[in-house]
C-alpha positions as CSV (number, residue, x, y, z in Angstrom):
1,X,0.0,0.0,0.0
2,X,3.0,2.4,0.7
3,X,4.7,1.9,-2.5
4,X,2.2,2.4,-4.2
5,X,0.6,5.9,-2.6
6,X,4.8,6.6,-3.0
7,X,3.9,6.5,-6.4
8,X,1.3,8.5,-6.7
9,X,2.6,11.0,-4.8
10,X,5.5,11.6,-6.9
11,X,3.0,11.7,-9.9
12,X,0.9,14.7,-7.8
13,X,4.0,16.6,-6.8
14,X,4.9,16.7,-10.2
15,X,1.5,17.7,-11.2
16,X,1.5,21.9,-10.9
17,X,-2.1,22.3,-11.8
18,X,-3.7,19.2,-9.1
19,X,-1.5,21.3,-7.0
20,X,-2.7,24.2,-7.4
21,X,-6.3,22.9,-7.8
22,X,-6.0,21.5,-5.0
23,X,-4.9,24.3,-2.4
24,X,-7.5,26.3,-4.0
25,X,-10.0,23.6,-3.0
26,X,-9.2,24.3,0.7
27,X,-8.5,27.9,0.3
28,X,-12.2,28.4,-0.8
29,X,-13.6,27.1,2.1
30,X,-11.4,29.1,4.5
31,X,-12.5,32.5,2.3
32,X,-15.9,30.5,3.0
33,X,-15.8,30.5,6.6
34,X,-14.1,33.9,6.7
35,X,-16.5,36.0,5.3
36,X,-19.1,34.1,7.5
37,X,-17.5,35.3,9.8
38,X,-17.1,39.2,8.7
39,X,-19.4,41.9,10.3
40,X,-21.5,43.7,7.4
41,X,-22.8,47.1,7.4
42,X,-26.3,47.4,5.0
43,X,-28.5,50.3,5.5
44,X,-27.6,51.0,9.3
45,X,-27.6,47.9,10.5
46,X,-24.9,45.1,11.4
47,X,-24.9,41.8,10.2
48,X,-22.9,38.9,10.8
49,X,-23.6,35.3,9.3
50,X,-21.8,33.6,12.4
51,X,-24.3,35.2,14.8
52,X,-27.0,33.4,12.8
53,X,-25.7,29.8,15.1
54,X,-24.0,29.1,11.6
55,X,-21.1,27.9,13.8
56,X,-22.6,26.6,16.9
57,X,-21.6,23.2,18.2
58,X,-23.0,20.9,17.2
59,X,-25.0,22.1,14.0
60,X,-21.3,23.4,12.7
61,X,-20.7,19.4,11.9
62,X,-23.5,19.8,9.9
63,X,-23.2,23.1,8.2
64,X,-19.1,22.7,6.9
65,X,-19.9,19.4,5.6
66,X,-22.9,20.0,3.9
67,X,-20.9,23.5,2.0
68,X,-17.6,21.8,2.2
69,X,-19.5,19.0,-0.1
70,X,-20.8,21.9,-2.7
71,X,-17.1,22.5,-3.6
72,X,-15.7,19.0,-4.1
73,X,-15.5,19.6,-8.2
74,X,-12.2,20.8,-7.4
75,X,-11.1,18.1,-6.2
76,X,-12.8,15.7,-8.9
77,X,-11.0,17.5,-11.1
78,X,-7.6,17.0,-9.7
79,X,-9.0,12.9,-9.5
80,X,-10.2,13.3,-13.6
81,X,-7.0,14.9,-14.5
82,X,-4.9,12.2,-12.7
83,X,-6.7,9.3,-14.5
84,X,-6.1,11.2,-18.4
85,X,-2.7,12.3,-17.8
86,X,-1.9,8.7,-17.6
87,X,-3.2,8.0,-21.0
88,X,-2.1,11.4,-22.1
89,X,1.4,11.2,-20.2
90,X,1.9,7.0,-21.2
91,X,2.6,6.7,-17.8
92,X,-0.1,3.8,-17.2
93,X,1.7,1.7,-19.8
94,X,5.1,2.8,-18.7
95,X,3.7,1.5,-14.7
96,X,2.5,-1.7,-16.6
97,X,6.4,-2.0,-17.9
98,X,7.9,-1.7,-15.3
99,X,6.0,-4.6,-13.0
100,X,2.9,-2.8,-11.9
101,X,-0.1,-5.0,-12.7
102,X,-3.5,-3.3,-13.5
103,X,-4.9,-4.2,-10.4
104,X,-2.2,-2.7,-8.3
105,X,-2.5,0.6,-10.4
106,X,-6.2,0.9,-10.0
107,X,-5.5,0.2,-6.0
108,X,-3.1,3.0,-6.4
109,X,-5.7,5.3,-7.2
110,X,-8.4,4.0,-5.2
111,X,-5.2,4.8,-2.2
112,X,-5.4,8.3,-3.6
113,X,-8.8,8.8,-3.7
114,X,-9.2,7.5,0.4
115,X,-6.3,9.5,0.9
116,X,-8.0,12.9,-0.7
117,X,-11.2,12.2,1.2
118,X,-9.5,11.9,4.8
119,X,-7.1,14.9,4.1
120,X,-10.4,16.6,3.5
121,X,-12.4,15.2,6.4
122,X,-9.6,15.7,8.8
123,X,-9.1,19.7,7.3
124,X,-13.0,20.3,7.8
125,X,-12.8,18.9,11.6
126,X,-10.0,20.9,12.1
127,X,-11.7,24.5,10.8
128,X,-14.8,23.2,12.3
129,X,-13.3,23.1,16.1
130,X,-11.4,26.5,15.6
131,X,-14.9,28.1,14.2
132,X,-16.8,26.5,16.9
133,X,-14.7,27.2,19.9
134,X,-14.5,30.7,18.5
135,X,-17.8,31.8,17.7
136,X,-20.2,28.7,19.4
137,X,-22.2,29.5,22.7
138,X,-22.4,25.3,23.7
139,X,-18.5,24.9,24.2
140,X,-19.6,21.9,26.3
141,X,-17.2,18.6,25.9
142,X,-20.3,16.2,25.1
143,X,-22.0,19.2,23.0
144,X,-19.0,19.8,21.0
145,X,-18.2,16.0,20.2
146,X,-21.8,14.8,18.9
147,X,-23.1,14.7,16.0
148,X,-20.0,13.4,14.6
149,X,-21.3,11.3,12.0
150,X,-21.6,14.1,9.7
151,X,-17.9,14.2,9.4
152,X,-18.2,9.7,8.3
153,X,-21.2,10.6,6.2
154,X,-18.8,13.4,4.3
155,X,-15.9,10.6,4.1
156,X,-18.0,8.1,2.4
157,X,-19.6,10.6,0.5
158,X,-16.7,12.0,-1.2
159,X,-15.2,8.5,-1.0
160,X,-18.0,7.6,-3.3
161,X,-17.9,10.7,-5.4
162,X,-14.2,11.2,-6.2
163,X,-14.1,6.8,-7.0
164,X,-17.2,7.6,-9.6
165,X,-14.8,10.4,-11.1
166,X,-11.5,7.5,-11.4
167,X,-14.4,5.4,-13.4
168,X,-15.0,8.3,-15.7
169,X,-11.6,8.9,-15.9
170,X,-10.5,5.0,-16.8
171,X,-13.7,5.1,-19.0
172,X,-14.0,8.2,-20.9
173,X,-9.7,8.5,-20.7
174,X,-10.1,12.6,-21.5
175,X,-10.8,14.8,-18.5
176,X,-12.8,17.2,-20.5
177,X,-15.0,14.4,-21.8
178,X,-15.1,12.7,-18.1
179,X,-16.2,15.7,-16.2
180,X,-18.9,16.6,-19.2
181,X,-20.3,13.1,-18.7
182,X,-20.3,13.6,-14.8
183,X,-22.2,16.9,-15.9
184,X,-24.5,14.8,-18.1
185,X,-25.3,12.0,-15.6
186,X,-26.4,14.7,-13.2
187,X,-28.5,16.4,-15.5
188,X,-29.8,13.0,-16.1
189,X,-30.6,12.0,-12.7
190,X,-32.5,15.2,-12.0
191,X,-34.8,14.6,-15.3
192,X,-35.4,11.1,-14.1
193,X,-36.2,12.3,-10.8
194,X,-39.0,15.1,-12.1
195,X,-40.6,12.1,-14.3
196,X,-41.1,9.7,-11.9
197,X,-42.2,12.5,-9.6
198,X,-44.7,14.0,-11.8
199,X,-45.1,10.9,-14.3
200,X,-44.8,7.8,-12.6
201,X,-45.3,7.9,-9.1
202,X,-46.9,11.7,-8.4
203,X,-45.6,11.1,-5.0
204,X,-42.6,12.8,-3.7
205,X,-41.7,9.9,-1.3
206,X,-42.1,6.7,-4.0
207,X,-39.5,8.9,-5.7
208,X,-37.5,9.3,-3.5
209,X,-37.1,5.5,-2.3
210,X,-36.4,4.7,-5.7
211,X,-33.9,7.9,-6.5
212,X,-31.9,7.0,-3.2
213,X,-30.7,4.3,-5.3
214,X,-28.8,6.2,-8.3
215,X,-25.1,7.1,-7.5
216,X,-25.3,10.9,-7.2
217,X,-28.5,11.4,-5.5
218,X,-27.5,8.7,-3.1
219,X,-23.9,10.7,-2.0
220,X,-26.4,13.7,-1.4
221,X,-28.6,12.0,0.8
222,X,-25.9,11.7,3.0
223,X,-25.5,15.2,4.2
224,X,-28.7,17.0,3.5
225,X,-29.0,20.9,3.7
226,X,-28.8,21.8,7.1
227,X,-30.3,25.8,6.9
228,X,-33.8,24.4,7.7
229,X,-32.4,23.8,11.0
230,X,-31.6,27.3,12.0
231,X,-33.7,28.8,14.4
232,X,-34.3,31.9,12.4
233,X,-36.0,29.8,9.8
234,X,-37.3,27.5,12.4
235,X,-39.6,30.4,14.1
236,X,-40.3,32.0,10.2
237,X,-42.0,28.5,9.4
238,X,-44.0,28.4,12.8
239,X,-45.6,31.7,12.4
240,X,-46.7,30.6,9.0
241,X,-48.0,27.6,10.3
242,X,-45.6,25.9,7.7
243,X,-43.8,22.1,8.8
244,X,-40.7,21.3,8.2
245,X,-40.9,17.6,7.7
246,X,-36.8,17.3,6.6
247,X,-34.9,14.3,8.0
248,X,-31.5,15.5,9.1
249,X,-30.6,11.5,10.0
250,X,-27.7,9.5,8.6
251,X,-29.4,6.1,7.9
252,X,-26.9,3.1,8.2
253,X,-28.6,2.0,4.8
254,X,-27.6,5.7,3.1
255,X,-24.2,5.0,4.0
256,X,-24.0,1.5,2.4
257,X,-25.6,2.4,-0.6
258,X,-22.6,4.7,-1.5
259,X,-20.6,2.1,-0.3
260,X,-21.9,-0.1,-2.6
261,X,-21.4,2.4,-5.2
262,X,-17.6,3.1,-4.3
263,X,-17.3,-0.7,-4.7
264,X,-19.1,-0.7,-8.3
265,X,-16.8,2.1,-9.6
266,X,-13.5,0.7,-8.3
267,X,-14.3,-2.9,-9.9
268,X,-15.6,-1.5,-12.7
269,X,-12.2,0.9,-13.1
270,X,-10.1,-2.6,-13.1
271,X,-12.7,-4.7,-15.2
272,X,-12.5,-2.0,-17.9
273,X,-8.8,-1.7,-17.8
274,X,-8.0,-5.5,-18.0
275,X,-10.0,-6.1,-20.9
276,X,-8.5,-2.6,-22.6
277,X,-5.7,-3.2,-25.1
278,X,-3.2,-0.5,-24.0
């Protein structure tokens, strides 16, 4: 497993644009949380989106996770690019020379892909305490440590996300093709979803039982949108006698359905490169 995350690593740090894709990937959520965290001034009156309990323990799990998710294309970008520069670059056949087989290669990049989704579960934890020490007003021990889960249900989710981007990437062998297809698939999905839910079914949860089962829409399941729970919009929806029916839960069966997928994609990567002619 080390030599071959030794490998990859000398392929990134050779790599100037995952590099700097990359830092800009965790940049943007610092600039994120910054300006959360700035004091405005419109028409007389100050305004601060950390005094909205944005970053109170221990709905700040939720929050960073669910916008830390929103800007995870840089990252599959930097996981697209790696898989078409080999093509591009001949390294996978120059690997394949030089005694890697095809299974350890795709296990390379699967090792890459875990090791991109803990360095960015372990960088949002980190942010998340220093913004919730900072600004929370529960610094309790047992306060600040629950809800936890939110950072496993952001692992598997980009765990599943980033391994669907290697697939396109083995697959499609182009990054501009492989990301375009990602775009497609999406678009996809969402028609699928408005067909069965208007179509098919006309009933939101029939849909949804059988949506939760597509790749995409089952990564976003994991960490649903958390603003509902502020308590801003909590008492705007009780004065107009409007209920919030959201399920803010991570099911254990959410979390094995990406699993499942993460599986599909990295098999799929090595089926389709052992029966490619390189």
């Amino acid at each position: 497993m080390l030599r071959l995350l030794d490998i990859e690593f000398q392929k990134f740090r050779f790599s100037r644009s995952s590099k700097i894709i990359t830092i800009v990937y965790f940049a943007l959520f610092i600039a994120i949380a910054l300006i959360a965290s700035i004091n405005f001034n419109f028409l007389g009156l100050d305004f601060r989106m950390a005094d909205q309990g944005i970053f109170n323990f221990p709905f700040i799990w939720h929050f960073n996770t669910y916008i830390a998710a929103l800007v995870k294309f840089f990252l599959a970008i930097v996981i697209v690019s790696m898989m078409s520069n080999e093509y591009s670059n001949k390294t996978l056949k120059q690997n394949l020379i030089d005694g890697l087989s095809k299974k350890e290669f795709i296990l390379s990049k699967f090792y890459t892909v875990i090791g991109f989704s803990l360095a960015s579960t372990l960088f949002i934890f980190m942010v998340s305490m220093v913004l919730g020490l900072t600004f929370s007003d529960y610094n309790e021990f047992g306060i600040i440590f629950s809800d936890l889960e939110y950072l496993l249900a952001y692992f598997v989710k980009l765990l599943g996300f980033f391994t669907f981007c290697m697939f396109l990437g083995v697959l499609v062998k182009r990054s501009a093709f492989a990301l375009g297809f990602l775009f497609i698939w999406w678009i996809f999905e969402n028609i699928l979803f408005l067909l069965l839910r208007f179509q098919v079914f006309k009933d939101s949860d029939k849909t949804s039982q059988v949506m939760q089962f597509f790749p995409l829409e089952s990564m976003a399941n994991l960490v649903v949108q958390p603003f509902s729970r502020l308590n801003f919009i909590q008492t705007a929806a009780n004065q107009l006698q409007t209920k919030l029916d959201i399920d803010y839960t991570i099911h254990w069966y959410q979390v094995t359905i990406v699993l499942a997928w993460t599986a599909i994609f990295v098999y799929g990567s090595y089926y389709i490169l052992k029966k490619r002619d390189l």
